[in-house]
C-alpha positions as CSV (number, residue, x, y, z in Angstrom):
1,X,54.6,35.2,125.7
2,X,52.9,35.7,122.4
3,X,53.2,32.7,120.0
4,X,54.3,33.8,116.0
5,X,52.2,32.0,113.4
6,X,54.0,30.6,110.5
7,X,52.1,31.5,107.1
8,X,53.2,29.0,104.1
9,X,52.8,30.5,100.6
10,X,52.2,28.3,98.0
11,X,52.2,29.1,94.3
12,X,50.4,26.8,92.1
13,X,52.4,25.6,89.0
14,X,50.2,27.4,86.8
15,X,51.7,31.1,88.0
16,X,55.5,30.1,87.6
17,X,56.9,30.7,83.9
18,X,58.5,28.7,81.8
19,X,61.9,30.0,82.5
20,X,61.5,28.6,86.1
21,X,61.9,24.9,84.9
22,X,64.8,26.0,82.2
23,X,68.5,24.6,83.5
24,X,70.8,27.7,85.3
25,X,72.8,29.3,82.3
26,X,76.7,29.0,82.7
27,X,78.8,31.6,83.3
28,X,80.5,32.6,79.9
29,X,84.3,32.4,80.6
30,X,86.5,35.8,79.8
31,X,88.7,35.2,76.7
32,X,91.8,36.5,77.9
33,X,94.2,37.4,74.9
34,X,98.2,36.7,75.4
35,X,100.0,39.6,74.2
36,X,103.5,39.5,72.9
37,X,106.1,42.0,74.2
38,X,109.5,42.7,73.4
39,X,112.3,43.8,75.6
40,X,112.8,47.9,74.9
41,X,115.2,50.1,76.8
42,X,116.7,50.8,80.1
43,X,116.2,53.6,82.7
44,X,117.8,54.6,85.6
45,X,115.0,54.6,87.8
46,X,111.2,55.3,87.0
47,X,111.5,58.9,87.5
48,X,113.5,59.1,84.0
49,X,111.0,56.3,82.7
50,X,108.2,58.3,83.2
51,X,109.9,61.4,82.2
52,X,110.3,59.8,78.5
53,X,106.8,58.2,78.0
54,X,105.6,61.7,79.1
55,X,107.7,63.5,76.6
56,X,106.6,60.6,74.1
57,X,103.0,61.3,74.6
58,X,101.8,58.0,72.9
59,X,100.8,56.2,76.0
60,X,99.2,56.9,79.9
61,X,99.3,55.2,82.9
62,X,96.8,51.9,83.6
63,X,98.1,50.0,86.7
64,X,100.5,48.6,88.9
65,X,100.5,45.0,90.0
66,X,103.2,43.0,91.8
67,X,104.4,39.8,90.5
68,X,107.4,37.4,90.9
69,X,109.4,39.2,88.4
70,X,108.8,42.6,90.0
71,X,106.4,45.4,90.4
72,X,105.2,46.3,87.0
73,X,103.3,49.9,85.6
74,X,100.9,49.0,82.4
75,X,100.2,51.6,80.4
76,X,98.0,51.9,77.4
77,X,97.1,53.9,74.5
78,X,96.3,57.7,75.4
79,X,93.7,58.0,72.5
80,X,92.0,54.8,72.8
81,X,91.8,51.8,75.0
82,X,90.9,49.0,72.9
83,X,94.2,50.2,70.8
84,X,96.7,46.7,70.6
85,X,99.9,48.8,71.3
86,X,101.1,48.0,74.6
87,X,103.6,48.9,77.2
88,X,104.6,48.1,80.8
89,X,107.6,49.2,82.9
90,X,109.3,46.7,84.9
91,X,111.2,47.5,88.3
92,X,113.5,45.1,89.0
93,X,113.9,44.1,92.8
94,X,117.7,43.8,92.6
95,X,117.9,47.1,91.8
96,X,116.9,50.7,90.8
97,X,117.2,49.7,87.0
98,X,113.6,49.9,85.0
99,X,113.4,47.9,82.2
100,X,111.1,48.6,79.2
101,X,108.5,46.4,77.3
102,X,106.4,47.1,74.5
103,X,104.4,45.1,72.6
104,X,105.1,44.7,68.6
105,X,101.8,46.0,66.7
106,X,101.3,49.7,66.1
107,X,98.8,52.0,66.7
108,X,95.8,50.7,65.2
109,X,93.1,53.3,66.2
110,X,91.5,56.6,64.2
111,X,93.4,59.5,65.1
112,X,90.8,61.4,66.9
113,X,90.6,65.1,66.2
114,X,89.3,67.2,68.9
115,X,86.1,69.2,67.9
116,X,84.3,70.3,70.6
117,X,85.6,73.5,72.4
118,X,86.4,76.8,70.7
119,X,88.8,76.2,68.7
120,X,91.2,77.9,65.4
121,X,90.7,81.2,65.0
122,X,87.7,81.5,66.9
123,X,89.7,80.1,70.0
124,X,92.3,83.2,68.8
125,X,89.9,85.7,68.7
126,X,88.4,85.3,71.9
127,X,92.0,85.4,73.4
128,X,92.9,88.5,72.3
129,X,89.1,89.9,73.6
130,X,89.7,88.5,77.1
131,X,92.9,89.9,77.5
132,X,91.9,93.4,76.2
133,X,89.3,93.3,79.1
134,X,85.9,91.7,77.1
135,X,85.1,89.4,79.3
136,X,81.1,89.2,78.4
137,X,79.2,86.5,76.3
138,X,77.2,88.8,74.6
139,X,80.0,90.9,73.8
140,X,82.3,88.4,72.7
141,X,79.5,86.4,70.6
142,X,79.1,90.1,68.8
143,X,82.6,90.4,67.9
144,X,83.0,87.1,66.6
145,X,80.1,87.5,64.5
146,X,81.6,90.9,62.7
147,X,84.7,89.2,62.1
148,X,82.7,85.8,60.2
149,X,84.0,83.3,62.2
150,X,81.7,80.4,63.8
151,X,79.6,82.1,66.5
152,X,79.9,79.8,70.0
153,X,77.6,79.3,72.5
154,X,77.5,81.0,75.9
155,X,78.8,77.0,77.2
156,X,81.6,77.3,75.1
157,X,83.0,80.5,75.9
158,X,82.1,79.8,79.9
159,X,84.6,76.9,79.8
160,X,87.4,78.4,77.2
161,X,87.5,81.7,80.3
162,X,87.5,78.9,83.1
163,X,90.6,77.0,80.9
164,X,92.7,80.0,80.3
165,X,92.1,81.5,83.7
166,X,93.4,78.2,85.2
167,X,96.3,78.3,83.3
168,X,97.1,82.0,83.3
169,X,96.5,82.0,87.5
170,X,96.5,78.7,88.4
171,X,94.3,78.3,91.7
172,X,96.4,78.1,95.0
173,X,96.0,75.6,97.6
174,X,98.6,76.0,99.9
175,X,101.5,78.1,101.3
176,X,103.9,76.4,98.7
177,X,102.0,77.3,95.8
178,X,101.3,80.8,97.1
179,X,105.4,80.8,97.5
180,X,106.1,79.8,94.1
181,X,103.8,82.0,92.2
182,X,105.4,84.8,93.9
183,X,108.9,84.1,93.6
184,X,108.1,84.3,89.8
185,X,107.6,88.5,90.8
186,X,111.2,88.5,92.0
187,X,112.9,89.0,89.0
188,X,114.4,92.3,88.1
189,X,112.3,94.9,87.1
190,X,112.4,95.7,82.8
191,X,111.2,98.7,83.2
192,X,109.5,101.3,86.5
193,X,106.1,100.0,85.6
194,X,106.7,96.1,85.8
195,X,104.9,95.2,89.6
196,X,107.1,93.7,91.8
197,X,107.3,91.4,95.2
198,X,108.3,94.4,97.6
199,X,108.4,91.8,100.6
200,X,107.0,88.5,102.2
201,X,106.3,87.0,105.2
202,X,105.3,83.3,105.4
203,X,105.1,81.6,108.5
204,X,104.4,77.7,107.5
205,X,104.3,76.9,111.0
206,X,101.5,79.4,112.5
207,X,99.8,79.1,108.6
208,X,100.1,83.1,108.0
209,X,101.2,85.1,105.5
210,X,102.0,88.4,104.3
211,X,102.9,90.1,101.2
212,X,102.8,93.1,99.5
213,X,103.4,94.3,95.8
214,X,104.2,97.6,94.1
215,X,105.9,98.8,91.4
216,X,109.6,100.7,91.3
217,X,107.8,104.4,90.0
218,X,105.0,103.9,92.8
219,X,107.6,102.9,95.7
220,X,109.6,106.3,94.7
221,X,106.5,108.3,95.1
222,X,106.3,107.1,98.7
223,X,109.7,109.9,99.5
224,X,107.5,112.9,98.2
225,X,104.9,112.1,100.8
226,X,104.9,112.9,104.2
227,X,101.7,111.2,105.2
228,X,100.5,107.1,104.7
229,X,97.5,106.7,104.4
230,X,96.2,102.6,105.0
231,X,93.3,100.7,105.3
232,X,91.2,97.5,104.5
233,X,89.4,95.7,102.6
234,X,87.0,92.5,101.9
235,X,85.1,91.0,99.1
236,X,87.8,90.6,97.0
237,X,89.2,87.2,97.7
238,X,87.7,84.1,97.3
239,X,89.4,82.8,100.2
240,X,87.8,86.4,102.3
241,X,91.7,87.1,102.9
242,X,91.7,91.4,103.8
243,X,92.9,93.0,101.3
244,X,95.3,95.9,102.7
245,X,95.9,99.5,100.4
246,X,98.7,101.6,101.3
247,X,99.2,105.2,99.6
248,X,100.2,109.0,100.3
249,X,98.5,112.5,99.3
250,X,100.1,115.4,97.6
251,X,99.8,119.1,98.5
252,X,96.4,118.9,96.0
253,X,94.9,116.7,98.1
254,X,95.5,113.7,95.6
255,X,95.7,110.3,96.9
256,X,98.5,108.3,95.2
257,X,98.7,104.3,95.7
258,X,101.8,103.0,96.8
259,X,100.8,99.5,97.0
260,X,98.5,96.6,97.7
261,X,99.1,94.2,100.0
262,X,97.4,90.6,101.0
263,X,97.1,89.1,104.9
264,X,95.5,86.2,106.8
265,X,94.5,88.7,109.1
266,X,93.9,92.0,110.1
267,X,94.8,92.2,113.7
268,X,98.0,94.5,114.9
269,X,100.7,91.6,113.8
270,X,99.1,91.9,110.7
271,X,99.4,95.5,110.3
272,X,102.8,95.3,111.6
273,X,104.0,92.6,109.5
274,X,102.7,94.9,106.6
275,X,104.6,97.7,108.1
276,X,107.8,96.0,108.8
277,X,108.0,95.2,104.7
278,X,107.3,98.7,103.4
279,X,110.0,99.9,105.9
280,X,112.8,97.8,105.2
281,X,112.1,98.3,101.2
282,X,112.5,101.8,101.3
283,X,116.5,102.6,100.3
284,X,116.5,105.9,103.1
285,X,114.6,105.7,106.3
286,X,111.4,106.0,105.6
287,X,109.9,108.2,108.4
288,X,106.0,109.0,108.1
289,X,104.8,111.5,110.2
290,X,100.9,111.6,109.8
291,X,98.7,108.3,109.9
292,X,95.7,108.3,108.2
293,X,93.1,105.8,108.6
294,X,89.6,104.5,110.0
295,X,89.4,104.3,114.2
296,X,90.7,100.8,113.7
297,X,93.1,100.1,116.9
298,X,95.1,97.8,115.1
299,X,96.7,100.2,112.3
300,X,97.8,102.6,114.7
301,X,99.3,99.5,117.3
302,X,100.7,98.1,114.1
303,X,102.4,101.5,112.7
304,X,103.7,102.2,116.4
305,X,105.4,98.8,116.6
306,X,107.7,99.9,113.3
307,X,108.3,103.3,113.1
308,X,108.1,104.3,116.9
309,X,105.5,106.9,118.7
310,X,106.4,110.0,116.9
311,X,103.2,110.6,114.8
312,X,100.4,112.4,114.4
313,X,97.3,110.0,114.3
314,X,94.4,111.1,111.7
315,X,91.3,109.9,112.0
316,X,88.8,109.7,109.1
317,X,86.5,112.0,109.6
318,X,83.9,111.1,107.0
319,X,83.8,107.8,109.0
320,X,83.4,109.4,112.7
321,X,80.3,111.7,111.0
322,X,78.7,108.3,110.0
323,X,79.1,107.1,113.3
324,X,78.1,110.1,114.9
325,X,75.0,110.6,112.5
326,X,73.9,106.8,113.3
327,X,73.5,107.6,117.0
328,X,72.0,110.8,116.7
329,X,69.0,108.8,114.9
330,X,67.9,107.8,118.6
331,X,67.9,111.4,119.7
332,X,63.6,112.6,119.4
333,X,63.3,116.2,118.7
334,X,64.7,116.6,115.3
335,X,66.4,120.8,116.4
336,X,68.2,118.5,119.1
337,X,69.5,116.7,116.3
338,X,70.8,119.8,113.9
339,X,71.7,121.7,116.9
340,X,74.2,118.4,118.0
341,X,75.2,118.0,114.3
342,X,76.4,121.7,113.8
343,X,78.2,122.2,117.1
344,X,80.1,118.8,116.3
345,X,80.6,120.1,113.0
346,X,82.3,123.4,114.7
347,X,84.8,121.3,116.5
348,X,85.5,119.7,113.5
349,X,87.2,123.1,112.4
350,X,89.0,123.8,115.4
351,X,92.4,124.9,114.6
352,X,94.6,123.5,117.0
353,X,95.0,121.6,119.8
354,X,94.4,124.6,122.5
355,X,91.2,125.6,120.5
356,X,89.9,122.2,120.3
357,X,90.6,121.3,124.5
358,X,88.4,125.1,125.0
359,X,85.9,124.4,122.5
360,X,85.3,120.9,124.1
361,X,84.6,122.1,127.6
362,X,82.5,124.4,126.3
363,X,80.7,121.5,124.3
364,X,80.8,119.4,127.2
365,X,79.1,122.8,129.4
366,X,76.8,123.3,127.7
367,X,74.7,119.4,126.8
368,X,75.8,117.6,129.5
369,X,73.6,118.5,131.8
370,X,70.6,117.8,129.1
371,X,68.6,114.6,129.6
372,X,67.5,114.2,126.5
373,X,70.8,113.9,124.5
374,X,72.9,112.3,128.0
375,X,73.6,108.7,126.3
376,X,74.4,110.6,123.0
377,X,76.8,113.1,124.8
378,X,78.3,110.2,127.0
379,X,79.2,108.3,123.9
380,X,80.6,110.8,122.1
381,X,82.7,111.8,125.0
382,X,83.8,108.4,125.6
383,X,84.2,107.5,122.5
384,X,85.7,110.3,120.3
385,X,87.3,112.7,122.7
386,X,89.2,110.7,125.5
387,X,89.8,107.7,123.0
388,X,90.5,109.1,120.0
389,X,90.2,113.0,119.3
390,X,92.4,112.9,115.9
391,X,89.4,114.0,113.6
392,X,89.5,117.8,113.6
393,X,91.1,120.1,110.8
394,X,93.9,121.3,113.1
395,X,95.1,118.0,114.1
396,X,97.6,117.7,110.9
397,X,97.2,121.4,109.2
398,X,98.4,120.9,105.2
399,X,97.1,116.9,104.9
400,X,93.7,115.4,104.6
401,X,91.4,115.2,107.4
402,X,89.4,112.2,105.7
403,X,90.4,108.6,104.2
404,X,88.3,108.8,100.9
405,X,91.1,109.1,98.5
406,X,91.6,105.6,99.8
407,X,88.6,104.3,99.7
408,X,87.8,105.5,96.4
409,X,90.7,103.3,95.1
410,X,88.9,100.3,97.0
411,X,85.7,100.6,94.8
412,X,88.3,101.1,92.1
413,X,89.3,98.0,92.5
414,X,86.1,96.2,92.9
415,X,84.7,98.1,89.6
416,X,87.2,97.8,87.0
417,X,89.7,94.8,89.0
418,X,87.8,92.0,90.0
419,X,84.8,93.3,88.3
420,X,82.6,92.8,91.6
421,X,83.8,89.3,92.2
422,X,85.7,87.4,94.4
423,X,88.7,85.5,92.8
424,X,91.1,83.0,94.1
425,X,93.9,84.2,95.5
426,X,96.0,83.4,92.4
427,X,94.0,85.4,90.2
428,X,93.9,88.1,92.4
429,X,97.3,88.5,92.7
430,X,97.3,88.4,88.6
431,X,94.8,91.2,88.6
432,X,96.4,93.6,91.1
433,X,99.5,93.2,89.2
434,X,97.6,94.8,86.5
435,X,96.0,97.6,88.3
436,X,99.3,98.2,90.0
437,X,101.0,98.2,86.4
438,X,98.1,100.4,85.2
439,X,98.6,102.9,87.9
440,X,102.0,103.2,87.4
441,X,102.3,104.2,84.1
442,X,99.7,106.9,84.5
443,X,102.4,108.5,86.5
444,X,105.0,108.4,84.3
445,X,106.4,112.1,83.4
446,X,106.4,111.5,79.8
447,X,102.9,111.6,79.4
448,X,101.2,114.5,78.3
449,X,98.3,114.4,81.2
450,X,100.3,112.0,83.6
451,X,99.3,112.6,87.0
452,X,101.7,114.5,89.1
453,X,102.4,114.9,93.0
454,X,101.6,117.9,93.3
455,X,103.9,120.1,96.1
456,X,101.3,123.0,96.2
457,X,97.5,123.1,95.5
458,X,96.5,123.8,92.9
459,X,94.4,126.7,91.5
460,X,91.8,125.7,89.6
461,X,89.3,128.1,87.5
462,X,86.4,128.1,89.8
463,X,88.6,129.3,92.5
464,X,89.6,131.9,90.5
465,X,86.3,132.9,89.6
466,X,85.0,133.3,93.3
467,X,88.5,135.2,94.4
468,X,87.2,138.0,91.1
469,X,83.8,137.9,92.3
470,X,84.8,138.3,96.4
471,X,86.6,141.2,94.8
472,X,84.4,142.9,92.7
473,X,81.5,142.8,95.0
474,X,81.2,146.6,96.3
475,X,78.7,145.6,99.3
476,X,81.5,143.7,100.9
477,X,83.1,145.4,104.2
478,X,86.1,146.5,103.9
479,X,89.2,144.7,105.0
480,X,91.2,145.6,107.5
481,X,95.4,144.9,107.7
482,X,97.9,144.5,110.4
483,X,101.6,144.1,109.5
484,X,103.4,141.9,112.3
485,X,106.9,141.8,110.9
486,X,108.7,142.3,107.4
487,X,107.6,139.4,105.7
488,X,103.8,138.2,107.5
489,X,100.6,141.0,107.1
490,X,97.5,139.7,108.7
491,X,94.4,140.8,107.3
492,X,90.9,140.8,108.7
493,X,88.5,139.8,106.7
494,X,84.8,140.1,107.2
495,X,82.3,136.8,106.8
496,X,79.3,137.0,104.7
497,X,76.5,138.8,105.9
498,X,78.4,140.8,108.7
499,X,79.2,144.5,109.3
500,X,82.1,146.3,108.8
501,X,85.0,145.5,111.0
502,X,86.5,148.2,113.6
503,X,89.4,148.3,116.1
504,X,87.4,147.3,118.8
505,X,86.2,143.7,117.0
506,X,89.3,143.0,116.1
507,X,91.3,143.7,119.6
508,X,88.2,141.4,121.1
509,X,88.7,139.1,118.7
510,X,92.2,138.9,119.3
511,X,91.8,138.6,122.7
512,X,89.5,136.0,123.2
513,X,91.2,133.4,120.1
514,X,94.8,134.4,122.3
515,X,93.8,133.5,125.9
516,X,90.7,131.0,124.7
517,X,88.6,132.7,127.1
518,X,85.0,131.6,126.1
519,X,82.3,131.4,128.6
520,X,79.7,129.5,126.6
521,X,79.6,127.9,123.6
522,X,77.7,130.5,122.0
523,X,80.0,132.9,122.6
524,X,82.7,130.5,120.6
525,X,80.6,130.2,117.4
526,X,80.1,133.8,117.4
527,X,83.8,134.5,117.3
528,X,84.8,132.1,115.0
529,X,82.3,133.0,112.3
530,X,82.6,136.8,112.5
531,X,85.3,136.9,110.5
532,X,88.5,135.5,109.1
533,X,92.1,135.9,109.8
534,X,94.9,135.7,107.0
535,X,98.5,135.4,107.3
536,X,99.8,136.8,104.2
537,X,103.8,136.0,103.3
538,X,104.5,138.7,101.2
539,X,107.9,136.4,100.0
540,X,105.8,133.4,99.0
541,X,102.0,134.1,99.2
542,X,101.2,130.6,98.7
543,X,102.7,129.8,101.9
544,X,99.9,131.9,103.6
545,X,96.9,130.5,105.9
546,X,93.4,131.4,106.1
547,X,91.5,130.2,109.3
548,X,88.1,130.0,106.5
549,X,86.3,126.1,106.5
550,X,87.4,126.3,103.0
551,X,91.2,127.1,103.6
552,X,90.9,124.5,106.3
553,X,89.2,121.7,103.8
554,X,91.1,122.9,100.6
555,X,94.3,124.4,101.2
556,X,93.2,127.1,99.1
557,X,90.9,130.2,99.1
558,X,89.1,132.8,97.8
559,X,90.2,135.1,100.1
560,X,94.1,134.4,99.7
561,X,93.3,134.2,95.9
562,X,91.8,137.6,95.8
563,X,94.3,139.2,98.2
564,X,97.6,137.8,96.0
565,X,95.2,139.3,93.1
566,X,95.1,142.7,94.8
567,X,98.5,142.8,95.7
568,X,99.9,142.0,91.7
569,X,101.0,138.4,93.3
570,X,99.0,136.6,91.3
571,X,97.7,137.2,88.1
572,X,93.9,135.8,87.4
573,X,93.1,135.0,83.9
574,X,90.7,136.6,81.9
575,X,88.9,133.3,81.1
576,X,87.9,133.3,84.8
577,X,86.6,136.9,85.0
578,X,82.3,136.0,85.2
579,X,81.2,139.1,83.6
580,X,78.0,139.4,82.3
581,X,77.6,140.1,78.2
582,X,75.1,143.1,78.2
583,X,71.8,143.3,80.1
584,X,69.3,140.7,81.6
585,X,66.5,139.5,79.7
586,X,63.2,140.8,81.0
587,X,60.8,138.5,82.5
588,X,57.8,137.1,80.1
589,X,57.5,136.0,76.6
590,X,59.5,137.9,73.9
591,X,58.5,139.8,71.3
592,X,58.5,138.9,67.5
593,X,61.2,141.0,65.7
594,X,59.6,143.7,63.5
595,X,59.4,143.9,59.6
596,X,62.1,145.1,57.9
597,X,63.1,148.9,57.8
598,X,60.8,149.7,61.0
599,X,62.9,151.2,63.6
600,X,62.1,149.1,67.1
């Protein structure tokens, strides 16, 4: 066992000060100062006692000590501490009653006046900028300065945003306060822009919620539509709560927003939740018949769950084409790659359900038995024809075949809402109430320019332009005509670039489109791009169809245009006519103009 040796420091006297050998100071005792108070008034209880003092504002709450009298609360002067007026309430033990005691001596502290902070009519100022959407320092500091008021710094206005932000939204902690601030949106509508609460689901129990708001003009938009368009969104919420937008399309093409709703979640009892409230706030039975959306599972599960099985499913297109584009990166050969691409693109315009099922097994005849594109072709198979084959033109003929209308409301949101930034959920609900409000009253008919539903497409001039053009071009084939009954005329309408049309093309044509009796693929493209079929109504030629990728995409043609044009249906303007003033400059520099009174 190892033996510790015990080392012995000493310190000669001639290191140790002189306070060393001084006596230990005494502790100085606290002067304790015996206040006088008087008896004041009676309260009910403490609640009403500290109702009063609050409404009094002279005096804030210290501390509470129990003595043999009773629990007493000191309080003490709310501008300064070391002020001699006093106060403490006194709850009695043999009852609820609260007696009051104040000392005699008044106030005897400097009033303070607050200086720091924007205050006067610089505080003023920067009220009205904040609420007329200038939020930046720079910008604010600028405006301030025109008007000669004292210029604050960029501290200043960073805490007088953060104050009136907390008081305008204040920040939301729980399911209660969430609750509250939203019963305040109950109220009854002043007006068909105010936004309102259409419906809410909180479940304190399982810690979910649901709501959605609108406004009363937006909500009766929602019975023009046939189609509902929905999807979701992050990066908007501080809490990262989805954000849910729900909206229709017109005839135009035109997406209108119905309303914007907030969830814990975006799974199918989410979507269904959502659902469930914009059914049971419509007056009539609201019906939709087309769903548009992304290939999320959930919204279609969701929909189903409320308004039963009797849809037509839409799936974004523009987001299958960035899938599809993704995974042809991993095909090699670059012709592979366009090839792919343009025959997916030509199912993409299939025009109904029977052309789409031929045009598949014809797709599916003619790579699958290609190595190099088998795990593209498997996927794709998999993937976007036995799960979910809702992406093609002919799917929902008359509606939109993508989601962007949507989505372009989304980045509308992030841009001029939240101004790229996640806010608490309190404030967010503050500034879709806005944008909801906003939207609203750009729809409102008494408005010059206000945005209409529109229940036809509309015909705009560089339509009209190519319908004149189509028909004043003298190398185009001619068209040929077929009248099927009094009121339908199909006409025959050579593509670009291809001969004239006899009776022979069209019976083939005919033929194949009626029994779908393609051998190859090849054979398929052919016949769809050799030329175009058009139903004319000669009672209402805007009801007509075109079979054209524009027709299919637009609603609207050349072709059609020009025929209505031919047939004194429609009338195009003059303003649209592209006629070229005189003759074409000649190539090379100009000459200088002559002198005067020489003939050129």
């Amino acid at each position: 066992m190892t033996e510790f040796e015990t080392t012995i420091l000493n310190i000669s006297d001639t290191e140790s000060s002189d306070e060393d050998n001084l006596p230990p100071r005494k502790k100085a005792k606290f002067k304790r100062n015996f206040l006088d108070y008087f008896k004041g008034a009676i309260y009910e209880n403490l609640t009403i006692a500290e109702e009063i003092l609050k409404a009094e504002g002279e005096f804030r709450f210290k501390s509470a000590n129990q003595t043999e009298c009773g629990m007493k609360h000191f309080y003490k002067c709310k501008v300064s501490s070391k002020c001699s007026a006093k106060l403490y309430l006194l709850l009695a033990e043999d009852g609820q009653d609260v007696i009051r005691y104040q000392t005699n001596t008044a106030h005897d502290h400097l009033q303070k006046n607050k200086t720091s902070g924007v205050q006067g009519p610089t505080r003023q100022l920067m009220v009205k900028l904040l609420k007329n959407g200038i939020s930046g320092p720079s910008q604010i500091q600028a405006s301030i300065r025109d008007s000669g008021l004292p210029i604050p710094n960029r501290k200043q206005i960073s805490n007088a945003k953060a104050y009136l932000k907390s008081i305008e939204a204040p920040r939301i902690v729980s399911l209660g306060d969430l609750e509250k601030q939203l019963s305040a949106l109950l109220t009854e509508p002043t007006s068909q822009d105010q936004t309102i609460l259409v419906g809410k689901i909180i479940d304190f129990e399982k810690k979910t919620f649901h709501f959605m708001l609108s406004t009363p003009r937006l909500m009766q938009v929602l019975t023009f539509g046939d189609c509902l368009h929905a999807d979701g969104t992050y990066k908007l919420v501080w809490e990262n709560f989805p954000v849910l937008v729900l909206g229709t399309s017109d005839k135009n093409r035109n997406f209108h927003p119905i309303s914007i709703a907030v969830s814990t979640g975006e799974t199918e009892q989410d979507y269904g939740n959502i659902f469930r409230i914009l059914a049971s706030s419509c007056g009539t039975k609201y019906e939709p018949k087309v769903l548009i959306a992304d290939s999320a599972e959930a919204i279609t599960n969701g929909f189903e769950s409320v308004f039963g099985s009797n849809f037509v499913r839409v799936y974004c297109w523009y987001h299958v084409s960035a899938k599809i584009k993704d995974r042809l990166k991993q095909i090699e050969c670059p012709e592979t790659r366009r090839e792919l691409k343009s025959d997916i693109d030509l199912l993409q315009l299939a025009e109904d359900k029977l052309d789409f099922d031929a045009a598949v097994h014809l797709f599916r005849q003619k790579w699958s038995g290609v190595d190099a594109v088998k795990n593209f072709v498997g996927y794709f198979i998999g993937e976007y024809i036995d799960q979910r084959c809702g992406w093609y033109e002919g799917t929902a003929p008359g509606f939109p075949s993508t989601n962007n209308g949507l989505e372009s409301i989304n980045g509308l949101i992030k841009r001029q809402g939240t101004l790229r930034k996640r806010l608490p959920l309190g404030e967010f609900v503050n500034c879709i109430s806005k944008l909801l409000s906003g939207w609203s009253s750009e729809r409102d008919p008494q408005l010059p320019d206000y945005k209409r539903f529109r229940l036809e497409p509309v015909i705009t001039i560089a339509a009209m332009t190519d319908a004149y053009n189509w028909l004043k071009d003298t190398s185009r084939p001619s068209t040929r005509q077929k009248k099927i009954n009094d009121t339908i005329i199909k006409f025959f309408v050579p593509a670009k670039g291809t001969r004239s049309l006899d009776e022979k093309d069209i019976a083939n044509y005919i033929q194949l489109t009626e029994k779908k009796s393609w051998r190859k693929f090849e054979t398929y493209r052919k016949t769809k791009e050799k030329l175009w079929v058009i139903e004319y109504d000669i009672i209402n030629w805007m009801q007509s169809r075109c079979n054209c990728p524009m027709f299919k995409k637009q609603h609207i043609c050349k072709h059609l245009i020009g025929l209505a044009a031919n047939r004194k249906d429609f009338n195009i303007s003059d303003a649209c006519k592209n006629v070229p003033i005189g003759i074409k400059r000649r190539p090379g520099r100009p000459k200088q103009c002559k002198q005067a009174l020489i003939v050129e």
